[in-house]
Residue, then its C-alpha position, 0 to 999 in steps of 0.5 A: x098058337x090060335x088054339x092055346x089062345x082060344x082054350x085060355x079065352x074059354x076057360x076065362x069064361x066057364x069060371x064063375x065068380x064066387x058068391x060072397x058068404x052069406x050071413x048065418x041066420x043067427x047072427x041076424x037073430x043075434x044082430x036084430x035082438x042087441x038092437x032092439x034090446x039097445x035101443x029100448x034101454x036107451x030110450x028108457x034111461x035117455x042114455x046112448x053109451x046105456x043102450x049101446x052097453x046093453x046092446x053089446x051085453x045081449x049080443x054077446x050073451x046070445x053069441x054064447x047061447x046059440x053057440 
């Protein structure tokens, strides 16, 4: 019994907790560029609904290109 217990307690211990996905390099691209992009055509109309527009246009047109 004593050792069935200490097989279970050591199997327990050798399992690694899995690392979460990480984020591909072009979504990074893709998240840092529609920011920007976002971020200047607001600044340059003075409109927040235009630069989050903008943003999500380029993030959505660099999504479909670096497919």
């Amino acid at each position: 019994m004593m050792k069935i217990l200490r097989q279970a307690g050591q199997k327990k211990q050798e399992e690694q907790p899995k690392k979460p996905p990480q984020l591909p390099l072009r979504w990074a691209v893709i998240i840092g560029l529609a920011s920007g992009t976002g971020v200047f055509i607001g600044t340059l109309t003075g409109g927040v609904a235009t630069g989050f527009g903008a943003g999500l246009a380029m993030a959505g047109l660099l999504h479909q290109v670096m497919d």
